[in-house]
C-alpha positions as CSV (number, residue, x, y, z in Angstrom):
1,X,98.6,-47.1,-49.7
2,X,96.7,-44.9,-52.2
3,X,93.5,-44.3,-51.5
4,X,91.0,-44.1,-54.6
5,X,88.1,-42.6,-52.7
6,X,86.4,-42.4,-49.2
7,X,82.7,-42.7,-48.8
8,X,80.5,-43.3,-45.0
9,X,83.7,-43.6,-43.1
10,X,84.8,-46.5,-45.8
11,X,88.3,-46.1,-47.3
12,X,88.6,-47.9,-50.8
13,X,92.2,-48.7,-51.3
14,X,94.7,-51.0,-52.5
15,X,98.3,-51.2,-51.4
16,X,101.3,-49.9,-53.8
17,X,103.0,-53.9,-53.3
18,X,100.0,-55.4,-54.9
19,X,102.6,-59.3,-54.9
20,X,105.0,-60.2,-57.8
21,X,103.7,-60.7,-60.4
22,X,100.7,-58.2,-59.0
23,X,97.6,-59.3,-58.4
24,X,94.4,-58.3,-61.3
25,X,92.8,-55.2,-60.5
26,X,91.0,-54.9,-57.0
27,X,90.0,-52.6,-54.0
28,X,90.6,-53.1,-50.8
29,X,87.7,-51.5,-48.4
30,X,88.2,-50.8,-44.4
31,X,86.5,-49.5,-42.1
32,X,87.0,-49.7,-38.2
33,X,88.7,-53.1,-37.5
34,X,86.7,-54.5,-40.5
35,X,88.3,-54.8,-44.2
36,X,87.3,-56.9,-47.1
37,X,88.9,-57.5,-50.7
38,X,86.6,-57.7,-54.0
39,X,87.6,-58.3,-57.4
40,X,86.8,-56.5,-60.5
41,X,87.2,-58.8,-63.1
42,X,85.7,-60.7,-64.8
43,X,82.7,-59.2,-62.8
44,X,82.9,-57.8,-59.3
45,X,83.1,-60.6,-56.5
46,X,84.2,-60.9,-52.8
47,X,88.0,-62.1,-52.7
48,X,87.6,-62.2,-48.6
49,X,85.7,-60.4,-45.4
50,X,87.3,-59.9,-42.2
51,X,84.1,-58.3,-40.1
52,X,81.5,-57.3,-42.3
53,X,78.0,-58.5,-41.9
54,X,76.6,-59.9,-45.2
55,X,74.4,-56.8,-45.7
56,X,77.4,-54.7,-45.6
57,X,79.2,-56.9,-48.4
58,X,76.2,-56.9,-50.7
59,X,76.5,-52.5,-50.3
60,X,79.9,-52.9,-50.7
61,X,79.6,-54.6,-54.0
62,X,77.2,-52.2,-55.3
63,X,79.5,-49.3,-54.3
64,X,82.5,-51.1,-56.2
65,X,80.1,-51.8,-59.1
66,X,79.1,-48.1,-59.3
67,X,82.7,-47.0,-59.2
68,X,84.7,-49.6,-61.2
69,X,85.6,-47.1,-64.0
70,X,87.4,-45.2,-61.2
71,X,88.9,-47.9,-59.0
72,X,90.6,-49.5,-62.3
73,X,91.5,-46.0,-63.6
74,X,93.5,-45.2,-60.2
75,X,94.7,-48.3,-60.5
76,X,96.2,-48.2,-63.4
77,X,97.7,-44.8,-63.0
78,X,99.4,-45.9,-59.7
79,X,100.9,-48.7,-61.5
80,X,101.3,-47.3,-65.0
């Protein structure tokens, strides 16, 4: 599971079986028995929430927003 970056005790990740055919580009974000899935394309959106309160989410999806350059660049040079 590569790990793009870490940030407030958050781990944004995605997994290296991303399904066949994979999956468009997203990040994966957990954080003590809590994890949630956003999309990047065509804008950043919550794909699902397993524990965060709706505060958290809307942080989360700034912090994906500020990085997406980076999330998608990891990405792609995982996957090639």
């Amino acid at each position: 599971m590569p790990v793009v970056f870490r940030l407030e005790g958050l781990r944004f990740h995605f997994y290296s079986d991303e399904g066949d055919p994979r999956e468009p580009v997203h990040i994966h974000i957990a954080k003590a028995g809590a994890d949630a899935k956003f999309w990047l394309y065509p804008e950043v959106r919550l794909a699902y929430n397993r524990g965060f309160d709706a505060r958290t989410i809307r942080y989360l999806r700034d912090i994906v927003e500020a990085h997406r350059n980076q999330i998608e660049e990891a990405w792609n040079e995982h996957f090639g």
